[in-house]
Steps between C-alpha positions, in 0.01 A plus 500: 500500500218683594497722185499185222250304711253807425538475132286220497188662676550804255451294211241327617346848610546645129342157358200607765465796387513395120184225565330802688530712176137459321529287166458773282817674640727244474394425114624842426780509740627129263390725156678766583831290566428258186501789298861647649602138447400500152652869413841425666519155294409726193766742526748197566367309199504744213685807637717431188178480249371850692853655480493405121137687474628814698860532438592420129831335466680740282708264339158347336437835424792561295460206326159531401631876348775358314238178370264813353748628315631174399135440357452806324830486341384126359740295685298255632787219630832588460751198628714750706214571714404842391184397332174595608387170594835369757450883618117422594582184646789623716230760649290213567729323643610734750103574574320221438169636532560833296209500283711754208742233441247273401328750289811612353555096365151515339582741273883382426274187385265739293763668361692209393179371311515826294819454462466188367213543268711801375803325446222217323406742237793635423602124408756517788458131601770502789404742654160504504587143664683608728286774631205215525679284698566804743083548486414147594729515757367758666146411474398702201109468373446185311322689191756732443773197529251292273514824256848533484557154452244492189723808361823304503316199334375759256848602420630145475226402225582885306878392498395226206344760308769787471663321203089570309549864650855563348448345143138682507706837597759449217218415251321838607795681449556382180194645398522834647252430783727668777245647712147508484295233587566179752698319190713776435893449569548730778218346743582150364871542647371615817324282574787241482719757669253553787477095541915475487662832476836444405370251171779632284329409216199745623743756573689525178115498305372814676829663462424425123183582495532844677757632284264406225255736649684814563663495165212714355523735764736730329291492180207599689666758655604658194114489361355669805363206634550552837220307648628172261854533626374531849310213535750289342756604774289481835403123355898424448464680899262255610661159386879604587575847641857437485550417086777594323322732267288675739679795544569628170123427447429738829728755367373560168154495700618737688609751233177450292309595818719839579440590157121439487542739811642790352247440165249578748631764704506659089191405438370697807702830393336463184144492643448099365396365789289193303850417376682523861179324638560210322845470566412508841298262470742249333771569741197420799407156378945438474579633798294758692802619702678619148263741398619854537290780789338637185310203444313609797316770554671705264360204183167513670437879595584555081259240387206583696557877382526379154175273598318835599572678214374228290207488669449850468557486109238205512775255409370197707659241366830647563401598839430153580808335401728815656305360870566206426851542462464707800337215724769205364789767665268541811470819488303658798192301489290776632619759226451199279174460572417842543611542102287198390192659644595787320514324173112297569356824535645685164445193314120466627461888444683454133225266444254796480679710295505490131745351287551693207588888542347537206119451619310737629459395900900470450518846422277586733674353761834667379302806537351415841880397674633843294235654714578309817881540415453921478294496844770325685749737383347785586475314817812543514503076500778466207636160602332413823306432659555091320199395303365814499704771322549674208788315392307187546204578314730634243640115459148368470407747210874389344400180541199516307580785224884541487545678177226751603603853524351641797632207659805558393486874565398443881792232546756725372337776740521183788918560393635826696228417809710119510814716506425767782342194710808296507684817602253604709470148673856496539566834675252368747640225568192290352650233315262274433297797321801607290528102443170534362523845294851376361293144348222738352807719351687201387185413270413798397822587359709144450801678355568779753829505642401705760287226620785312569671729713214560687498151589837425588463828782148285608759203587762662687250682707338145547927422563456744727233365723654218477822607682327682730270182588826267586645769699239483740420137478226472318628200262106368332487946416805508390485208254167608333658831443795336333279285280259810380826671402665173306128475335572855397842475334738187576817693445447758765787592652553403812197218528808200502624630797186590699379138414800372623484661831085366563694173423709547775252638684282229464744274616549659813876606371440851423 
């Protein structure tokens, strides 16, 4: 009894205590336990909400996953539950306060307005309705709603005029407008296709009007002209890749193109590389992936040699266009540019010179470059160094006074140095030289056979190189070795097969 009736003193003894504490203690003695107070109620309140933050539910998380994919595959609401919007709103409604769920519905509602302005312009009035309705639901902007709305009012007020469009198309038809122009048949019936795509009526009258098209083709063909027969087939493409006629039209493309192909490869054996530059060219603007490997550097490296050596021979004009040619194949700009140069300064120097052989400063000058041609020789300068040798100043003098005799005479003494350089060159392993002393050869004696031998050994060493290049890797050397020895003869054996294998090596197969 003794014990309980003390309990009394010792609370009043603590309370004594307590009012002996100064003020300020006690005020942070209460903060201090208002603020324990407030944490425990914290952690009682919204230990869910702070569970949520720090320990994802993982079914949410699945279901956001699966709502992604649902979204990027365009299934916006599906009824079964496996569309991206049910998907977004299960997360949420397992974690309320999940801010990705919420983010993910914003753009289900942006995607159903493109869907539905899509589905508006394709004249697709269901479902462009239906995908609206799933935007407003969902809170989608009010512009873009507003805009898709004015698209399906747009399509209501075109459905009057499609009967105008058909009879306009027919009409156009009729008169053998099928493609060019706004009025013409073809973009006439697609426009009423693209407002209602199965109009049968619309369906049936580009069928028509296609086959009208591509009836020429073959006749084209047949003419040569490619570039006609061509264009008539990738429009017949663009309206209706899948018509009837189309692939007899592509064939017979086809086979016109493969033989333009092998005309050129012939006109590069035969030196005409104008001719085989201008077939390249026609199969570029048809279909740049048709044209042959020639039509690259091997085309190009033979015109701008045939540029230089009308350049040299004070044949501008020629010059000019054989660049030209050069540039439309884009030929190496640099060695492009390099040869127009060329051709500014010979044509400003020409400018100097005298036009008729027959005067007296032209016969002086004949004299002079004789002269100049003689001290390069004994120079020992035959046919370099370029610019600046005798066979060059030989060419000027030719250029001016071709008929004259000591011209003649020193050109004809130019012949057996030519020879002895090429085989000089080409013991040495200097092809590029023996490239040179073979053209200077070539011209000084157009009818040699020899020449042409000599050549065709020039391309297999450049073969050669070539091999040796793509055995060790080197794919950019080894391709402008093969296309200095297919400038140099086309039927080369062996060249098919190398180019083959920088094909493959290009590609990472080989």
């Amino acid at each position: 009894m003794k014990r309980f009736a003390s309990v009394p003193a010792g609370r009043e003894a603590w309370r004594a205590r307590w009012r002996a504490l100064p003020r300020g203690w006690r005020i942070a003695v209460l903060s201090v336990f208002a603020v324990l107070l407030l944490a425990f109620l914290a952690a009682v309140l919204f230990r869910q909400r702070i569970g949520g933050w720090i320990w994802p539910d993982p079914r949410a998380e699945a279901l956001r996953t699966q709502a992604g994919v649902a979204l990027a595959s365009g299934r916006l609401s599906v009824a079964d539950g496996s569309g991206a919007r049910e998907l977004y709103e299960a997360a949420l409604a397992l974690q309320p306060d999940q801010v990705e769920a919420r983010v993910g519905l914003s753009r289900v509602a942006l995607a159903a307005l493109a869907q539905a302005e899509s589905h508006a312009r394709a004249g697709r009035e269901v479902q462009a309705r239906v995908a609206l309705r799933l935007a407003r639901e969902l809170d989608a902007p009010k512009a873009g709603i507003d805009a898709a709305e004015a698209l399906l009012r747009m399509d209501d007020a075109a459905q009057a005029g499609i009967g105008a469009l058909l009879a306009a198309a027919e009409s156009a038809h009729a008169a053998g407008r099928l493609q060019d122009g706004v009025d013409a048949a073809l973009p006439l019936y697609q426009r009423v296709l693209t407002l209602q795509p199965r109009n049968q009526r619309a369906v049936e009258g580009r069928e028509d009007v296609l086959s009208d098209l591509l009836q020429p083709v073959s006749g084209l063909l047949a003419r040569g002209d490619l570039a006609g027969a061509a264009a008539r087939v990738q429009a017949a493409e663009r309206f209706d890749a899948g018509h009837v006629d189309l692939p007899d039209s592509r064939a017979g493309l086809a086979r016109a193109i493969e033989q333009r192909a092998a005309r050129i490869r012939q006109s590069l054996a035969g030196k005409q590389h104008v001719r085989a530059a201008e077939a390249c060219a026609v199969l570029r603007d048809i279909d740049p992936s048709a044209m042959p490997g020639e039509c690259g550097s091997t085309v190009v490296e033979g015109l701008l040699g045939d540029a230089a050596a009308a350049t040299a021979d004070f044949h501008f004009e020629d010059a000019t266009r054989l660049l030209a040619l050069a540039e439309r194949l884009e030929g190496d700009p640099v060695r492009v540019e390099a040869a127009r140069r060329h051709l500014q300064v010979a044509r400003a120097g020409a400018a100097h010179l005298p036009r008729l052989a027959t005067s007296p400063q032209a016969k002086a000058k004949v004299r002079e470059l004789l002269a100049q041609a003689e001290q390069a020789r004994a120079r020992g300068d035959w046919l370099t160094p370029p610019g600046d040798s005798a066979w060059d100043r030989l060419r000027e003098a030719r250029a001016l006074a071709p008929a004259d005799p000591a011209v003649q005479r020193a050109l004809q003494g130019m012949l057996p140095a030519a020879r002895d350089c090429n085989a000089t060159a080409l013991r040495d392993n200097d092809l590029g030289l023996a490239q040179v002393c073979l053209e200077a050869w070539r011209q000084l004696a157009p009818g040699d056979a020899s020449s042409s031998l000599a050549q065709r050994r020039l391309a297999e060493r450049w073969l050669a190189i070539a091999d040796e290049r793509l055995g060790a890797g080197e794919v950019d050397a080894a391709a402008r070795a093969i296309a200095r020895a297919g400038s140099l003869d086309a039927a080369v054996p062996g060249l098919q097969a190398l180019q083959q294998r920088l094909e493959r090596a290009g590609s990472g197969a080989d």
